[in-house]
C-alpha positions as CSV (number, residue, x, y, z in Angstrom):
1,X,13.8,-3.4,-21.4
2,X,11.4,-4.8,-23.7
3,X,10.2,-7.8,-22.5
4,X,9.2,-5.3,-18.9
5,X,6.3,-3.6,-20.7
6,X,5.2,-6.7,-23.0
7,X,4.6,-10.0,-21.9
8,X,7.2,-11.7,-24.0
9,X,6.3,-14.6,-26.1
10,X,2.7,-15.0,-24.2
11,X,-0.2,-13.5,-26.1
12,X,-1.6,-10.6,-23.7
13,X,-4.9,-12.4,-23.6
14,X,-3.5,-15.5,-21.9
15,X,-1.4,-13.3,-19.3
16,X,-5.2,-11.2,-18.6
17,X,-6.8,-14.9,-18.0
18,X,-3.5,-15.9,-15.8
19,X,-3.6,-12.9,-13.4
20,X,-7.9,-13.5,-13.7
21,X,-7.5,-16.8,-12.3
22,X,-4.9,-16.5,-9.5
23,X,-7.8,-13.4,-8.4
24,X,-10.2,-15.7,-8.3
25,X,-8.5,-18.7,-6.6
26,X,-7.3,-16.6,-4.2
27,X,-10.6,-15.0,-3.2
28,X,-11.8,-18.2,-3.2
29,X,-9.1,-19.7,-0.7
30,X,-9.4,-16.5,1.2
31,X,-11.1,-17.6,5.0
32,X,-14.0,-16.0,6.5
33,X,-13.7,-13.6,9.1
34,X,-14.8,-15.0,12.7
35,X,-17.4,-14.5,14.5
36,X,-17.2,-11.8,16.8
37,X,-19.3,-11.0,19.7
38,X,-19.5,-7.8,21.7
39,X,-20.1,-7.7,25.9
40,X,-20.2,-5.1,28.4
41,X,-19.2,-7.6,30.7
42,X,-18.0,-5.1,33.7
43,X,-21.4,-3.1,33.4
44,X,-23.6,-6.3,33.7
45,X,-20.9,-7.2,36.3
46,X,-21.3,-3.7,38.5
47,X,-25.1,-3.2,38.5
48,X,-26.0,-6.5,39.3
49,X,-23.6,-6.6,42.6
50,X,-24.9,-3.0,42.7
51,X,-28.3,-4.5,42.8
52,X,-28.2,-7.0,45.2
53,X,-25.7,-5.1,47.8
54,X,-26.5,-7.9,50.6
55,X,-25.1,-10.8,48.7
56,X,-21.7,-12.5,50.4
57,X,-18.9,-13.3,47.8
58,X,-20.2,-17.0,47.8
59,X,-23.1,-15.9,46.2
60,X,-22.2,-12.8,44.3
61,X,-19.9,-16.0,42.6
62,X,-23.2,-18.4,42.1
63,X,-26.0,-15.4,41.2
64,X,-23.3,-13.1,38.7
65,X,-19.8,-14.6,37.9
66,X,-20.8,-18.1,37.0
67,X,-23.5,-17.2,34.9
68,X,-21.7,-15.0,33.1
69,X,-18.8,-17.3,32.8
70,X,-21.3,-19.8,31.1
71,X,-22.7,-17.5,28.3
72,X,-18.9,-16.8,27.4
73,X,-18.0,-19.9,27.7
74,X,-21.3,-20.9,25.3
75,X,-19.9,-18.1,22.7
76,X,-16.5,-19.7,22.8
77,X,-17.4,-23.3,22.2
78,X,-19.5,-21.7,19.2
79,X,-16.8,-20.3,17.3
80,X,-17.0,-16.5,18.7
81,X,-14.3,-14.4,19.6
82,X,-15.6,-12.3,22.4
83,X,-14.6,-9.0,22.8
84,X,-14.9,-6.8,26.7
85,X,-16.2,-3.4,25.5
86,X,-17.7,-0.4,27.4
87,X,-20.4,2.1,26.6
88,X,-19.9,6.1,26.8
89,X,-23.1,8.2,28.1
90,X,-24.4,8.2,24.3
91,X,-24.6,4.5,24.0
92,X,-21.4,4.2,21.6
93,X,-18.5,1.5,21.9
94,X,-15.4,2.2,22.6
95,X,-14.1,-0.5,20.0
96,X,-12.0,1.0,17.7
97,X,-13.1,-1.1,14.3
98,X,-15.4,-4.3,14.3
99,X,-15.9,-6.7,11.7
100,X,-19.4,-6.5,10.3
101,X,-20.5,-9.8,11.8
102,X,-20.5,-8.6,15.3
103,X,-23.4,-9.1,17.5
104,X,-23.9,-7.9,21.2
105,X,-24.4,-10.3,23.6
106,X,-24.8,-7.8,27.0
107,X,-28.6,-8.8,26.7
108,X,-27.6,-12.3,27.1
109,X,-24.9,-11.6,30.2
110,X,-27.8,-9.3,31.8
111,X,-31.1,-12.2,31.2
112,X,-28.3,-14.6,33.2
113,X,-28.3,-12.2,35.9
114,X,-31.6,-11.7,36.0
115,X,-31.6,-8.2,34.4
116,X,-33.5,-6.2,32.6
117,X,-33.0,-6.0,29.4
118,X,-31.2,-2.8,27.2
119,X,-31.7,-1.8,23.4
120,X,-29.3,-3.9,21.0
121,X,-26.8,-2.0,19.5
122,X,-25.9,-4.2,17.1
123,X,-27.9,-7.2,15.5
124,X,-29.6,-9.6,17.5
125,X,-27.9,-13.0,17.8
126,X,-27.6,-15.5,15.5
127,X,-29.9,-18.7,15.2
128,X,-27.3,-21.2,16.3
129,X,-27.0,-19.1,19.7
130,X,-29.3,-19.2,22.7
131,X,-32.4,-16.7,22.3
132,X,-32.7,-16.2,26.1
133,X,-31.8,-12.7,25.8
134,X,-34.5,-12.2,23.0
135,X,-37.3,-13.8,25.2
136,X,-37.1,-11.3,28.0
137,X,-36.5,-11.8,31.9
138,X,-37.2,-14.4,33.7
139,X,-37.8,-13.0,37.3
């Protein structure tokens, strides 16, 4: 029952400096989390057909779905892990937990089909993304 509480034959200053290096290694083998990008994708979707009530399905396909289709398609080939949300009346996402790294790319969705543009709820987009939603609408 001894050799439980002590650490046998190893002085207790080696076993600290063991159990201090395995922390570090393994904080430094330890992955980052992914990117992770937020989208309102079904609002963007259901003002902009909203907004143009005229349009046939040929080119509520070319003015809203493909454009979309291309920024999330641009977030996927960048590493992102994109992630369908929705807003309540207050402005607040329904996401249950979110890594800190998150941005929102709705601005983006809504500047591809041709949109204004809504306040960010989370931080702007990275420098490796596009800034076409930080530039404004190009109507």
């Amino acid at each position: 029952m001894k050799n439980y509480f002590t650490a046998g034959d190893l002085p207790y200053s080696v076993a600290i400096m063991l159990c201090l290096a395995t922390y570090l290694m393994g904080h430094q083998a330890a992955t980052p989390a992914k990117n992770v990008a937020v989208v309102e994708k079904g609002a963007v979707i259901l003002e902009a057909t909203l907004d143009r009530p005229n349009l046939s399905e040929a080119q509520i396909k070319a003015q809203v779905s493909e454009p979309i289709k291309a920024v999330l398609r641009r977030y996927q080939k960048n590493g992102y892990v994109v992630i369908d949300t929705s807003r309540n009346d207050q402005g607040e996402i329904t996401v249950a937990a979110i890594p800190p790294n998150t941005i929102d790319i709705t601005n983006e969705l809504r500047t591809a089909v041709h949109l204004p543009i809504q306040k960010p709820a989370l931080a702007a987009p990275p420098a490796g993304a596009s800034n076409a939603a930080a530039v404004g609408n190009h109507e």
